[in-house]
C-alpha positions, 0 to 999 in steps of 0.5 A: 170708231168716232171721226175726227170730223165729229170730235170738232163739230159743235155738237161734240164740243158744245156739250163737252166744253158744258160738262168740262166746266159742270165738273168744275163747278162741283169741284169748286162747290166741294172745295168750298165746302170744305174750306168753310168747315176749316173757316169754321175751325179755324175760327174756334181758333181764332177765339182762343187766340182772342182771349189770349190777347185780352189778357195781354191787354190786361196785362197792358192794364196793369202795367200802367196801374204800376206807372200810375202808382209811381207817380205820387213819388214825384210830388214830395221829391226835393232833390232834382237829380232824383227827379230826373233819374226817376223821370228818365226811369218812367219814359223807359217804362212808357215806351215799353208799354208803347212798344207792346200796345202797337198793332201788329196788324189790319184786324189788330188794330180794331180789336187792339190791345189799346185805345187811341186814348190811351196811347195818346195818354201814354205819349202825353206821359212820355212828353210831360215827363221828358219836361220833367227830366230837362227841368229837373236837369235845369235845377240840378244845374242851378244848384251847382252853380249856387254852391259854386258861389257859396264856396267862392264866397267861403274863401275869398276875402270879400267885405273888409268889415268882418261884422258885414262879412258874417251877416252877409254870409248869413243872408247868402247861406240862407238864401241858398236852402230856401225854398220859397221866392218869398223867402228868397226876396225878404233875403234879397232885400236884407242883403241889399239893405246892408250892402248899399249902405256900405258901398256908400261909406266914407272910409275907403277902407271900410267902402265895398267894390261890385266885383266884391260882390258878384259871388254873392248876386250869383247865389240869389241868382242861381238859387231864384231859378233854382225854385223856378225849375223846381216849381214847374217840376211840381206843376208837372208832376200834378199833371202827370198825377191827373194824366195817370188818373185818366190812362188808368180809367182809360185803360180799365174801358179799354179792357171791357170793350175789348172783352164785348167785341170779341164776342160779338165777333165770334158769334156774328161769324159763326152765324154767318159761316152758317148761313154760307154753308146753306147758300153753298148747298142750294147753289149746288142743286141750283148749278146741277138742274141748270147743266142738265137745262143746258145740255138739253138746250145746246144739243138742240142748238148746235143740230140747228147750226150744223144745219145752217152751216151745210147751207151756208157751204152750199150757197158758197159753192155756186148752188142758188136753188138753196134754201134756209134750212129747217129749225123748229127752235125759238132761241134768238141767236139761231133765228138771228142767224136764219135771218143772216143767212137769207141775207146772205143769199140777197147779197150774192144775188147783188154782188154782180150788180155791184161789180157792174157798179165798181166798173162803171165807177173806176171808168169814172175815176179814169177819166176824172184823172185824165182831166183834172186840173191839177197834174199827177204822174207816179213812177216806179222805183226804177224812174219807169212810168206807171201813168200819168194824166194830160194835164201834168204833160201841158205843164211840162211842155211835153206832147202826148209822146212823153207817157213813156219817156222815164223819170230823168228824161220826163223832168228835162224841162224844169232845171230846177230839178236836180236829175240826181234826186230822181231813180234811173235803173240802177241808182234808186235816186237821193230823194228822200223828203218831200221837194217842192219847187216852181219853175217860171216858163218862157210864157211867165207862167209858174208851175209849183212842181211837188216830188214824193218818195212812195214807201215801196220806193215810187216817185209822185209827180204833182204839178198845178199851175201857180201864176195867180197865187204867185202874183199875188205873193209878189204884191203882197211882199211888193206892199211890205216893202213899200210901207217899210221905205214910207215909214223910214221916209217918215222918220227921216222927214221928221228929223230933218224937220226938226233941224230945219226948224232949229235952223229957221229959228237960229236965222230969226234970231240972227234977223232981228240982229243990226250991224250986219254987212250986205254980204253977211245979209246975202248969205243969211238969204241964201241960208234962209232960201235953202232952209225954205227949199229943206222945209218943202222937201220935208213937206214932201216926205211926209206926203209920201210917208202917208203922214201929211196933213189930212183933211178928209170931208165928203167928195163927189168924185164924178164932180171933181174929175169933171171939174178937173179935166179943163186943168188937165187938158192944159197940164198934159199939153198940146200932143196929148188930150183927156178923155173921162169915162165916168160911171153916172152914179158914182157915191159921195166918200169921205176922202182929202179933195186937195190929195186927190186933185193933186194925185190925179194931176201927177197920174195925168202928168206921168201918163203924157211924160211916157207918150212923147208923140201924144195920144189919149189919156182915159180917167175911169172911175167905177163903184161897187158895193164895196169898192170905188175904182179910179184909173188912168190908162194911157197908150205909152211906152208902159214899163217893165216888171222891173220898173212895175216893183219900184214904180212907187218907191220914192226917188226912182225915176226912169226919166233921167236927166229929162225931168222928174224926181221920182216922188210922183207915184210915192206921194199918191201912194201915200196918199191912197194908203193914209184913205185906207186904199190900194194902188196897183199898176198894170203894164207892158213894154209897148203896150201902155200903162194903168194905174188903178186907185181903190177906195173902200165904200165905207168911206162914204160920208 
C-alpha cells in the first residue's frame, strides 16, 4: 500500500506532474494533427468558394459594362427632363453595384470583388451624374419659365403697333427653340434694335413702356440659362462617357488580378500546410526523446533533495555534527542548494553571536533614549505610563517620581492642555489629530509640547525646548512690524511735505505782496515759522523711514568714535562718562558719517537719560569677516520685554513729560536698515541695557 508521505514527496509528484503534461503534449500533438488535416480540407473548400466569387466579380463586370453601354444615351439627349429621369435612373444602378462590390470582411477586402479604382470610378459616376440630374432639373426649370413668358406674351396686349407686335413675337418665339447662344445673342440684338427705337418714338400712343416689355426680357432670359444647363449636361455626360471607358478597363484588370491571386493563394497554403505537418511530426519524436531525458533526470534530482531536505530538518532540530549530505550530480540548482545548506549551518553558528549583539545594541537604545535631548513619553489608551525618558520630565517640572503618575495627572503643569483631550480609564479622551502647543514657564523658557494618538489607541508625548527658535520668531515678526510702520511713516512724511511745500510756496507769494499791516505781517511769520517747524518734522520722518538723504563714502569707524568721544563726554553731562572699547584693526566701510555720528550721539544721549545717578557708557565696536558690530551698554534702569518690542517705533517713549519725542532709537533705525544692517536690543529691568548695531563687511570700500 503506497503512503501518504510518499504521494507528497517530490519524488512522486515530480515525475507525475512530468508525465501529466507528456500526456498533454501528445494529445495537443494529436489534436494538431488533426486540425491540419480539417485545415487542409477546408482549404479545398475555401477554393471553390474563391472561384465562386470570381465569378461574382465577373458579374460585377458586366454590370458596369451595361452602365457603361447606357451612357452614350446622354449625349444626344435634348429634352432635361429625360435627362434627369435616366440620371437618377443610373445612381440607382451605381449604387447597387456599390452595394454588391463592398467587402464583407478582413480576407474580403484583399481579395475583393473590386478594386480601390474601380469604386472610386463607380462614386465619380455616382457624383458626376448626381450633377447631372440637378443641372438637368435646373434646365427643365428654365424651360418652364421661358414657355411661362411666351404664354404672357401670347395673351397680353403688349406693343400698340401691331407690325412691331408680330416681328417682336417672331424674335421671342424663335429665341425660345434655339439652341445655341449664338443664335440666341443675333436674336437678342434684333430685338433690342426694334425696341429701342420704339421706346424712343414721338407718338405717345405708338411709344413702348419697360413694363410692356418684362415678359419678353424673361424669354431670352430663361432660355440663356436654359442652354447654360444644357451645356454643362454635355460636358457632363462627355465626362461621364471618358469615366465608364476607364471602370470598364478597370474592371476587366480587376477581374484577371482576382483570378492570379486566388491561385497563388491556393497553392502557397497547400504548400505551407505541408511543411506544417512535418514540423508537427518532428516535434512529436523531439518532446518524446525529451519526457524520457527528463524522467531520467528529475528522478536523480529529487533523490538529492530528499536528502538535502533530511538534513536541513536535522540541522533545525538542534543537531550540530550535521553534515551536507552526499549528491554525485552536477546539475546547478542542486549544487547552489549545497552550498545554501552550508550556509545554513554558518549562519546557526552566528545567531547567538548575533543575539549577543541585538542585546548590547537595545542597552544601546535604552540609554540613548533615556538621554536625548528632546523629551518623549508613550501612554496606553487607558493614560497608564508605558515609559518615558528624564528629559520630557525636566521640561514638565516634574521630579523622578512622575514616571508613574498617569496621563491627565503627568500634563497638570502645562494649562494649555485641555485634560479632556487626553485617555483616563474609562473615557478614551477626544484626541484624535496630532495637537502641538507651547507652553512659556516661569523662567521664560518655552516648551513646544506635541501630542499623537497611536493607532491601537496610545498617546505620544513629544517635548523640546523651543526658547531660541521662538526668539527668533518674535524678532523676525518685531522686523516686520517695524518696516511696515517705517514705510507708513514714509508715505506720510511725503505728503505732508508736499502740503508744506504748497504751503511755503503760497507764503512767497503773499511775501512778495505790498499793503500788508504789521499785524497780517505777524501772522504770515508765524505761518511761515510753523511751515518751517512742518518742513523739519517731515525731514525727520523721512530719516526714520530710512528714505533721507543718503551719503555714503568710506568711514574708519575707529577714527570717528574716537574723535567723538570729547562731544560725548559733553553731551552725556557731568554724572555720566564715555568709555570706547574699540577692537585695533577695525575695517574702513562705506556708510553716511554724518547718520552714523548722529546715531551714536542719540544712543549715547538715551544711555545717560536712563542713569539719573551717573555711571559709565561703554562704546564697543568689533569686526569679522562678515560682520562690523557697534554697541552701547550702559548701567541703567534697562527695560521691560515690553518696552524692548516698541523701543524702535517712532513716538514712543517712556519719559513722559520729562523730555523725548520718541524718534531717537526710530531715526537710528532707520538709518542701520537704509546700510543694510540690523539693530537689536538686549535688556532687563535693573540691569542696563545695550543697543547693538551691525553692518556687513561688504560694505567696505
Amino acid at each position: 500500500m503506497i503512503s501518504r508521505s510518499f504521494l507528497s514527496s517530490i519524488a512522486f509528484r515530480l515525475p507525475f506532474a512530468i508525465a501529466f503534461i507528456c500526456f498533454l503534449v501528445f494529445s495537443l500533438s494529436a489534436i494538431a494533427i488533426y486540425g491540419l488535416q480539417r485545415a487542409r480540407d477546408e482549404m479545398a473548400a475555401y477554393g471553390l468558394q474563391a472561384f465562386t466569387s470570381l465569378a461574382k466579380a465577373s458579374l460585377v463586370s458586366r454590370q458596369v459594362s451595361d452602365l457603361v453601354s447606357s451612357a452614350p444615351f446622354l449625349m444626344n439627349s435634348t429634352s432635361p427632363y429625360r435627362v434627369a429621369s435616366e440620371s437618377r435612373a443610373v445612381v440607382l444602378q451605381v449604387d447597387s453595384l456599390l452595394k454588391t462590390a463592398e467587402p464583407h470582411g478582413a480576407d474580403q477586402s484583399a481579395r475583393g470583388f473590386a478594386s480601390a479604382r474601380m469604386v472610386e470610378l463607380l462614386d465619380l459616376i455616382r457624383t458626376q451624374t448626381l450633377v447631372l440630374a440637378r443641372d438637368a432639373d435646373a434646365a427643365q426649370n428654365h424651360k418652364a419659365e421661358a414657355a411661362a413668358a411666351l404664354g404672357e406674351v401670347a395673351t397680353g396686349k403688349g406693343i400698340v403697333d401691331p407690325d412691331l407686335r408680330r416681328q417682336v413675337n417672331g424674335i421671342v418665339q424663335a429665341a425660345s427653340t434655339s439652341d445655341s447662344l449664338f443664335q440666341l445673342g443675333e436674336l437678342r440684338r434684333r430685338y433690342v434694335a426694334g425696341t429701342t427705337k420704339a421706346q424712343g418714338g414721338t407718338e405717345p400712343e405708338s411709344r413702348i413702356s419697360p413694363a410692356e416689355l418684362q415678359p419678353y426680357e424673361r424669354v431670352f432670359e430663361a432660355q440663356t440659362r436654359y442652354l447654360l444647363n444644357m451645356f454643362a449636361i454635355r460636358a457632363a455626360v462627355a465626362k461621364l462617357h471618358a469615366v465608364s471607358r476607364d471602370l470598364s478597363h478597370a474592371t476587366e484588370t480587376q477581374s484577371d488580378a482576382v483570378a492570379r491571386q486566388l491561385n497563388d493563394d491556393l497553392l502557397s497554403t497547400s504548400d505551407a500546410l505541408s511543411r506544417l505537418l512535418v514540423t508537427v511530426a518532428l516535434a512529436f519524436l523531439l518532446v518524446l526523446v525529451m519526457v524520457i531525458f527528463s524522467i531520467r533526470s528529475v528522478m536523480r534530482v529529487s533523490r538529492g533533495i530528499v536528502a538535502l531536505s533530511n538534513g536541513m530538518n536535522a540541522l533545525a532540530k538542534g543537531e550540530n555534527e550535521v553534515g551536507p549530505p552526499a549528491y554525485g550530480g552536477n546539475e546547478t540548482e542542486l549544487v547552489r542548494l549545497l552550498d545554501a545548506f552550508r550556509a545554513f549551518k554558518d549562519s546557526v553558528d552566528r545567531v547567538s553571536r548575533l543575539r549577543r549583539t541585538a542585546e548590547a545594541a537595545a542597552r544601546t537604545i535604552r540609554s540613548t533614549f533615556r538621554n536625548m535631548n528632546e523629551g518623549i513619553a508613550l501612554f496606553d489608551k487607558m493614560g497608564r505610563p508605558i515609559t518615558m525618558n528624564r528629559r520630557i520630565i525636566e521640561l514638565f517640572g516634574h521630579s523622578g517620581s512622575a514616571r508613574k503618575l498617569p496621563l491627565r495627572r503627568f500634563v497638570e503643569p502645562v494649562p494649555e492642555i485641555d485634560p479632556a483631550l487626553l485617555p483616563s480609564d474609562p473615557d478614551r479622551g477626544a484626541l484624535l489629530e496630532r495637537a502641538v502647543i507651547r507652553h512659556r514657564t516661569g523662567d521664560q523658557r518655552v516648551v513646544e509640547i506635541s501630542m499623537s494618538r497611536q493607532p491601537e489607541g496610545g498617546i505620544v508625548l513629544l517635548a523640546r525646548d523651543v526658547t531660541l527658535m521662538d526668539r527668533q520668531e518674535a524678532e523676525a515678526a518685531k522686523v516686520q512690524r517695524l518696516d511696515g510702520i517705517m514705510r507708513m511713516t514714509h508715505q506720510v512724511s511725503h505728503e505732508v511735505g508736499n502740503m508744506i511745500g504748497i504751503i511755503t510756496g503760497s507764503l512767497g507769494l503773499l511775501e512778495r505782496e505790498t499793503g500788508f499791516n504789521d499785524r497780517q505781517k505777524r501772522n504770515i511769520a508765524r505761518i511761515r515759522k510753523a511751515a518751517e517747524r512742518g518742513r523739519s518734522l517731515a525731514g525727520s520722518m523721512l530719516s526714520i523711514g530710512s528714505q533721507q538723504p543718503f551719503y555714503p563714502s568710506p568711514v574708519d569707524v575707529g577714527s570717528l568714535l574716537r574723535g567723538m568721544a570729547d562731544i560725548l563726554e559733553i553731551a552725556v553731562g557731568a554724572k555720566c562718562h564715555i568709555k570706547l572699547e574699540l577692537d585695533a584693526d577695525l575695517p574702513v566701510v562705506s556708510l553716511d558719517a554724518a547718520l552714523l555720528e548722529q546715531s551714536v550721539l542719540n544712543l549715547c544721549l538715551n544711555a545717560s537719560a536712563a542713569m539719573p545717578l551717573g555711571g559709565i557708557i561703554v562704546i564697543g565696536a568689533t569686526a569679522t569677516t562678515e560682520i562690523l558690530l557697534i554697541s552701547v551698554t550702559d548701567s541703567g534702569i534697562g527695560m521691560s520685554p515690553e518696552v524692548i518690542d516698541k523701543a524702535f517705533e517712532p513716538y514712543f517713549t517712556t519719559r513722559g513729560s520729562h523730555g523725548g519725542a520718541g524718534l531717537g532709537l526710530a531715526m537710528v533705525y532707520g538709518f542701520v536698515r537704509q546700510s543694510g544692517g540690523e539693530a537689536s536690543i538686549y535688556s532687563s529691568p535693573g540691569n542696563g541695557t545695550t543697543v547693538r548695531l551691525s553692518f556687513p563687511t561688504g560694505l567696505r570700500s
